[in-house]
C-alpha positions as a printed NumPy array, in Angstrom:
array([[ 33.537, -14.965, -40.864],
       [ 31.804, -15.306, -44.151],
       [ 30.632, -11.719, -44.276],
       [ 34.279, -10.535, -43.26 ],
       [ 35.879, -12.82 , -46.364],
       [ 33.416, -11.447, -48.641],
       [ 34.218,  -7.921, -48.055],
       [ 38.106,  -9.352, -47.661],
       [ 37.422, -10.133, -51.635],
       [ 35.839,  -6.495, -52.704],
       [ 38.587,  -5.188, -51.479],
       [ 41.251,  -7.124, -53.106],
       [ 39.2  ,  -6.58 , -56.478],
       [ 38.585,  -2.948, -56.04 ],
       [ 42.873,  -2.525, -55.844],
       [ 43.679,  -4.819, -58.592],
       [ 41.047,  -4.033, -61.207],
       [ 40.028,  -0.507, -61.855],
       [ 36.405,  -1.373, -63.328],
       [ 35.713,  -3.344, -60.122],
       [ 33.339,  -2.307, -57.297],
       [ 34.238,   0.788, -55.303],
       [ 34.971,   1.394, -51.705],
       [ 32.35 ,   4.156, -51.635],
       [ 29.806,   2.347, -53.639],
       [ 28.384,  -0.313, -51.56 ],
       [ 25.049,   0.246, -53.14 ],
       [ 24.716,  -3.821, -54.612],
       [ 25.636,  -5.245, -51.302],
       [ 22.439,  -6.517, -49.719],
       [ 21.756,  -4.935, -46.355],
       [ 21.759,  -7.462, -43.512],
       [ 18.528,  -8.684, -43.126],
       [ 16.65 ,  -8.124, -39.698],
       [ 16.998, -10.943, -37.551],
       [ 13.911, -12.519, -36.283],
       [ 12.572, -12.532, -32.579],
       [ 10.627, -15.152, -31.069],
       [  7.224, -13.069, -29.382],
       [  6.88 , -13.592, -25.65 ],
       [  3.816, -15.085, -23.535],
       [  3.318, -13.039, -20.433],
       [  1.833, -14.563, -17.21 ],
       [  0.639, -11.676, -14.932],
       [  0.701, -12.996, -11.157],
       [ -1.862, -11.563,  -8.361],
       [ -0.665,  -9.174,  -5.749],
       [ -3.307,  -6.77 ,  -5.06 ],
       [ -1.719,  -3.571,  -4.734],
       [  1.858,  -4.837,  -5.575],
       [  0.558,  -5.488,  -9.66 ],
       [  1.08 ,  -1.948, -10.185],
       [  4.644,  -3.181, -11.065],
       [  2.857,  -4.976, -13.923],
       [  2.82 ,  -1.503, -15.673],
       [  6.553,  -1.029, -15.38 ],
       [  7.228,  -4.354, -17.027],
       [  4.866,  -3.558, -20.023],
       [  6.228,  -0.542, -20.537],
       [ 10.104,  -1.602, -20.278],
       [  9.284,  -4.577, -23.105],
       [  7.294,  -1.995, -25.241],
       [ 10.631,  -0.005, -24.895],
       [ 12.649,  -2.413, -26.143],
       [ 10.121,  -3.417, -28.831],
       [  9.933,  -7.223, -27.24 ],
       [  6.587,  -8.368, -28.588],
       [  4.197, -10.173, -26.195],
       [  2.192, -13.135, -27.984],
       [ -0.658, -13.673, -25.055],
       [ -1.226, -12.855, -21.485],
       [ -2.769, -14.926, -19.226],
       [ -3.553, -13.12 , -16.059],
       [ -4.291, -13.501, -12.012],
       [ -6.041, -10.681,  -9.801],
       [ -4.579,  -7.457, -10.48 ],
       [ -2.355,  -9.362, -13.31 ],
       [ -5.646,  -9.576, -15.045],
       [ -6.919,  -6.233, -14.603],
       [ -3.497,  -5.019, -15.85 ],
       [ -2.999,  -7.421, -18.804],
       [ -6.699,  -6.874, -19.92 ],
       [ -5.861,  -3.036, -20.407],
       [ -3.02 ,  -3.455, -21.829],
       [ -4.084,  -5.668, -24.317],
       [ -7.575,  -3.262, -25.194],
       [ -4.826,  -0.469, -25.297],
       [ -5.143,   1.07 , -22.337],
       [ -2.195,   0.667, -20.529],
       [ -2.034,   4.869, -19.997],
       [ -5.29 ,   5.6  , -18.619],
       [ -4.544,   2.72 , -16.217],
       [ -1.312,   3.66 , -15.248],
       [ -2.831,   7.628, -15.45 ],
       [ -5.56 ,   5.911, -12.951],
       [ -3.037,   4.131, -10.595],
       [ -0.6  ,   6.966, -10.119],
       [ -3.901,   9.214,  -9.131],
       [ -4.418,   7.352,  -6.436],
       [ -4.726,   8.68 ,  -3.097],
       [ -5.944,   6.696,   0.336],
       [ -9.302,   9.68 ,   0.386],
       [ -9.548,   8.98 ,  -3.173],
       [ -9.245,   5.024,  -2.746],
       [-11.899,   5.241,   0.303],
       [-14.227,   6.74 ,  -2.143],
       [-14.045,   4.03 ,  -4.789],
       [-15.195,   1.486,  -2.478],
       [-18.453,   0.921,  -1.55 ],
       [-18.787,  -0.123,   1.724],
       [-21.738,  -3.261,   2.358],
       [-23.15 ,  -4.972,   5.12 ],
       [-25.161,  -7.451,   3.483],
       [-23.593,  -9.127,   0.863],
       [-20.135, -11.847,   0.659],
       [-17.946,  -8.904,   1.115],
       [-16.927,  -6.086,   2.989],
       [-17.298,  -3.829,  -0.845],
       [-19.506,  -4.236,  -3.507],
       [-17.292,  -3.382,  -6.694],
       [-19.484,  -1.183,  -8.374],
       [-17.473,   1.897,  -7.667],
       [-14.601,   0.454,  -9.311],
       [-16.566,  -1.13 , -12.393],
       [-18.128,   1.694, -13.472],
       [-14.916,   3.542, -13.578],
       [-13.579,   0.483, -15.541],
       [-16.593,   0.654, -17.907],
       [-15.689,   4.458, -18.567],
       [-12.979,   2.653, -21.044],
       [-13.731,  -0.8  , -21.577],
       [-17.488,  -1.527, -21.717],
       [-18.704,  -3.135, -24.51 ],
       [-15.271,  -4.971, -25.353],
       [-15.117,  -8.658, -25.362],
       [-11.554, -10.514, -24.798],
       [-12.741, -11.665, -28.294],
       [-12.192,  -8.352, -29.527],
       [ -8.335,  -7.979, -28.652],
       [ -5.85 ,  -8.735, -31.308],
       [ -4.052, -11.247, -29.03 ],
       [ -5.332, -14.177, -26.75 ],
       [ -6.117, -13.156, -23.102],
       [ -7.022, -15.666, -20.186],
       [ -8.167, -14.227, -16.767],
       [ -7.632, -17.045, -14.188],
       [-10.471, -16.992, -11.389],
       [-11.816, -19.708,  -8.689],
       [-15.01 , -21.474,  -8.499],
       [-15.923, -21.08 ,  -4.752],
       [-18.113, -24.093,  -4.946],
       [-15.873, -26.387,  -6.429],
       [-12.632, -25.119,  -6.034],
       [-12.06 , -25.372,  -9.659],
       [ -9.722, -23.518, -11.3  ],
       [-11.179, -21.13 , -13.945],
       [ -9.796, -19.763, -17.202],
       [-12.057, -17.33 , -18.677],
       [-10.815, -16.888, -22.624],
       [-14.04 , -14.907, -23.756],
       [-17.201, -12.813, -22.991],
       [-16.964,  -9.559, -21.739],
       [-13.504,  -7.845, -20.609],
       [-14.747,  -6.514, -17.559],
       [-16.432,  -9.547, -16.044],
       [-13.362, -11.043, -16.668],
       [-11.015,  -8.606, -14.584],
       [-13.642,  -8.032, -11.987],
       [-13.998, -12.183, -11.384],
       [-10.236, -12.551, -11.264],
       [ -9.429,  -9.973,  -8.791],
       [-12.931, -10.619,  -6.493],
       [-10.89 , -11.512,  -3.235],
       [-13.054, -13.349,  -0.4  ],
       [-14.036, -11.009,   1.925],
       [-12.879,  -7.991,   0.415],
       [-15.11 ,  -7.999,  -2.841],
       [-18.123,  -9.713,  -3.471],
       [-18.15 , -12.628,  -6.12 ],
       [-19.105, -12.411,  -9.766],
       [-21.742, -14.157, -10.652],
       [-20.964, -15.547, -14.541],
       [-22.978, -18.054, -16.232],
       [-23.958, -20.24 , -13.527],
       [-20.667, -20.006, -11.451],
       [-19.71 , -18.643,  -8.22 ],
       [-16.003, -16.526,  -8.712],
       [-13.032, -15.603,  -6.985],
       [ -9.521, -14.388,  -6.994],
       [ -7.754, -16.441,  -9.138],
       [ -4.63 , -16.319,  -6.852],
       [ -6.445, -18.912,  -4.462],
       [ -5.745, -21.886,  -7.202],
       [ -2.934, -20.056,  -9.534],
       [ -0.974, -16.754,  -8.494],
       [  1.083, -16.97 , -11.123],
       [ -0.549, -18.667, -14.204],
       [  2.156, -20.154, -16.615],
       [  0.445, -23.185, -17.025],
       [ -2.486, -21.193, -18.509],
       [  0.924, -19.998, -21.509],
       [  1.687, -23.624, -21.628],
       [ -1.606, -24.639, -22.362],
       [ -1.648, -22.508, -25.452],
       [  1.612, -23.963, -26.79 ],
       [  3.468, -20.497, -26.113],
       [  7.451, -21.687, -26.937],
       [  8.66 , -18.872, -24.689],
       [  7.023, -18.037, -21.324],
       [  8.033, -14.734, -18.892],
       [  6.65 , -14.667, -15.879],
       [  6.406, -11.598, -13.188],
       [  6.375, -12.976,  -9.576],
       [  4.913,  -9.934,  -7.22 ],
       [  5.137, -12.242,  -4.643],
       [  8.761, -13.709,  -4.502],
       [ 10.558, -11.943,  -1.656],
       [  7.749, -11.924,   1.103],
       [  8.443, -14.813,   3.146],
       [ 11.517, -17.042,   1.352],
       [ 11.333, -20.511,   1.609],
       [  8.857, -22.34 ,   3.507],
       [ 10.462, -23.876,   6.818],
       [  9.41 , -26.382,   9.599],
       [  9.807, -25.341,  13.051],
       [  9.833, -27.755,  16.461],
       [  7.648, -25.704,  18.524],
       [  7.092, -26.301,  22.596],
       [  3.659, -24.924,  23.386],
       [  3.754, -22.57 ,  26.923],
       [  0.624, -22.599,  28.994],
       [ -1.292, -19.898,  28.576],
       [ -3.507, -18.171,  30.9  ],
       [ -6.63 , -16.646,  29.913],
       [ -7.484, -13.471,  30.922],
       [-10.295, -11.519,  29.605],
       [ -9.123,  -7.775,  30.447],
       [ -5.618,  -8.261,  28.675],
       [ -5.759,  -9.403,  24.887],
       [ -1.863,  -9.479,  24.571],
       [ -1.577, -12.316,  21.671],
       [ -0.427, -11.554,  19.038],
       [ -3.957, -12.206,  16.807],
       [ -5.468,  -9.409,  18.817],
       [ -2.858,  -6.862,  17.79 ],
       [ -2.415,  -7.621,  14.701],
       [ -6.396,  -7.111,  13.973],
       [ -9.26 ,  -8.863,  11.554],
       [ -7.709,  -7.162,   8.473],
       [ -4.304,  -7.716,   8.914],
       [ -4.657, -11.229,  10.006],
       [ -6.687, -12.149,   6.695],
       [ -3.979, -10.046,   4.527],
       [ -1.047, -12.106,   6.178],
       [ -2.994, -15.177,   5.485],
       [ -3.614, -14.017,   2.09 ],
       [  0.114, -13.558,   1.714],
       [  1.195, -16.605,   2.601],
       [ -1.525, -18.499,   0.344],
       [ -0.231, -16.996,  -2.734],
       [  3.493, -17.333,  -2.169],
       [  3.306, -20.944,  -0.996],
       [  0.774, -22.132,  -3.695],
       [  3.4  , -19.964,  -6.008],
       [  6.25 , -21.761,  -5.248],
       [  4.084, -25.208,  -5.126],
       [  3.109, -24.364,  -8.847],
       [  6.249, -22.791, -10.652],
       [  8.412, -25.378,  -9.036],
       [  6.144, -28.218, -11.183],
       [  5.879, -25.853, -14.421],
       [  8.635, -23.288, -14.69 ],
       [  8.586, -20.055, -16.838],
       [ 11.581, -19.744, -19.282],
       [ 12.357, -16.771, -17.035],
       [ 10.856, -15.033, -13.957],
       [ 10.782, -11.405, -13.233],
       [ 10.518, -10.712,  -9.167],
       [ 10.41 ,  -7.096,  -8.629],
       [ 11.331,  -6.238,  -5.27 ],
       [  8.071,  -5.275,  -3.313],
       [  7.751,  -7.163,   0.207],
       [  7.336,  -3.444,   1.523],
       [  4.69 ,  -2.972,  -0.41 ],
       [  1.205,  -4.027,   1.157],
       [ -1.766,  -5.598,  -0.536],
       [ -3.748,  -2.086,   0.215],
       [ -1.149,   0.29 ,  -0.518],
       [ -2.265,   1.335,  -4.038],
       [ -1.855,   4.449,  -3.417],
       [  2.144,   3.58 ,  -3.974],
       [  1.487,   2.859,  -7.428],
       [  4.536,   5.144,  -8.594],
       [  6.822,   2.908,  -6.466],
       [  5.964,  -0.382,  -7.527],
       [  5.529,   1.18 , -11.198],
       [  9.411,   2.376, -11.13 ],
       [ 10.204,  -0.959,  -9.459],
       [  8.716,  -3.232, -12.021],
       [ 10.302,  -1.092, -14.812],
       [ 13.867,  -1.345, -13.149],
       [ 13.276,  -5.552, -12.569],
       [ 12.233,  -5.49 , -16.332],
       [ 14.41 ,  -3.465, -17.703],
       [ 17.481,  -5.478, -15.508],
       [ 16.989,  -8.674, -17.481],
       [ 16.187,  -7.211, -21.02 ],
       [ 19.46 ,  -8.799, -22.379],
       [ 18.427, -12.788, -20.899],
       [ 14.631, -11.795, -22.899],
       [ 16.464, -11.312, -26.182],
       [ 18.891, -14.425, -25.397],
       [ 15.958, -16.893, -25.397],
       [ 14.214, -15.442, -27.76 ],
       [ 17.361, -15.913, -30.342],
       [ 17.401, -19.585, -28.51 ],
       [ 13.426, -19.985, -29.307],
       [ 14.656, -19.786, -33.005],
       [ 17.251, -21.881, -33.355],
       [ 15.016, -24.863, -32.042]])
């Protein structure tokens, strides 16, 4: 209203006095000044396979030039964060869309003897290809990698040391991958204590937290069912229950599963982002990286869907 009765008055003068200002010379009006945005703390859930769709997201905020203050990472959430961050969000996403089921059989290293069924290396020295020798110090915004002490249970944040220790500790899932060893501690997947880690953004006094849920749509909410239990009889020719067909693997990804989206709901419901992002991936399993492109396209789409509520609250963030 001001702006519109100050122009109102230009006008007025411009007809009524021939020395005053022009219509077509605008020159000593001040251009309207750029308003200010409020940067954005990112907290990067686990999901194994499904955290491609961590690529989309970056890439829809870069788009929109939405600024990202930190990211505090889980799992795969780490490993993408961490590259994005050291500015390697393209080789990554190069990496990920590569990916073949041959090609991800011959990245893991298959071992007998150790506290998991692969021994990483594969993987880390393809990581090390871009990132060895850079320390979370070294990035030019904060970066936590949540991970899980195996003989405590204690929740982890790892905030600086070397990059790839980080990613590799957060994303070591029991049984899969072998823990990391770091300075006297035992690690883990960080989704066993904190899938999605907004409390880590709190922590750091972040005014405006985004969070991107990969695990939202898998199961709904949690329910409890009155159950009669049927006599069973036991019969060692004919494995018909359903543990036996399901098999080792996909028993311990289904338990997996429903770890992360209970303890996610647990822990969001207590400390809430400013907004969650849940791209829709329940079809999506934890070893189905070689559908990066999907759950790439999917993450953009989820991103890219609630651009205008990102720009709300950061106008909101301001006015505080």
């Amino acid at each position: 209203m001001l702006n519109w009765s100050f122009n109102r008055s230009l006008v007025t003068a411009d007809a009524s006095d021939p020395g005053g200002p022009s219509m077509n010379d605008m020159s000593h009006i001040p251009a309207p000044a750029t308003p200010r945005k409020s940067k954005i703390a990112l907290a990067l859930g686990g999901g194994a396979a499904r955290g491609w769709a961590h690529i989309g997201v970056l890439r829809a905020l870069d788009e929109e030039g939405i600024e990202v203050s930190m990211i505090a990472g889980t799992s795969i959430g780490a490993l993408v964060g961490g590259c994005y961050l050291a500015g390697k969000l393209d080789e990554l996403e190069a990496f990920a869309r590569s990916l073949t089921m041959r090609r991800i059989a011959s990245l893991l290293d298959f071992t007998i003897r150790g506290s998991g069924l692969f021994g990483g290396m594969r993987l880390t020295r393809r990581m090390q290809e871009h990132l060895e020798n850079l320390s979370i110090e070294s990035l030019d915004r904060p970066f936590v990698a949540v991970a899980t002490e195996v003989n405590s249970g204690h929740e982890v944040w790892i905030n600086s040391g070397a990059l790839i220790t980080a990613i590799r500790a957060s994303y070591a899932l029991p049984g899969i991958f072998e823990p990391i060893k770091c300075n006297n501690r035992t690690l883990v997947d960080g989704a066993l204590v904190n899938p999605v880690p907004v409390s880590v953004c709190r922590a750091h006094e972040e005014p405006l937290v985004v969070a991107v849920n990969l695990n939202y749509d898998l199961y709904g909410r949690s329910a409890v069912i009155k159950h009669s239990a049927s006599e069973q009889k036991i019969d060692e020719h004919k494995q018909e229950d359903s543990a036996a067909r399901l098999g080792l693997t996909s028993v311990m990804v289904q338990s997996f599963n429903i770890i992360q989206d209970r303890i996610s709901r647990a822990r969001l419901a207590g400390d809430p982002p400013d907004l969650a992002l849940h791209p829709k991936l329940s079809d999506i399993g934890l070893s189905e990286f070689h559908r990066a492109g999907e759950a790439i396209d999917r993450g953009y789409l989820e991103a890219k869907a609630r651009i205008t509520e990102i720009k709300r609250m950061q106008e909101v963030v301001l006015m505080r």
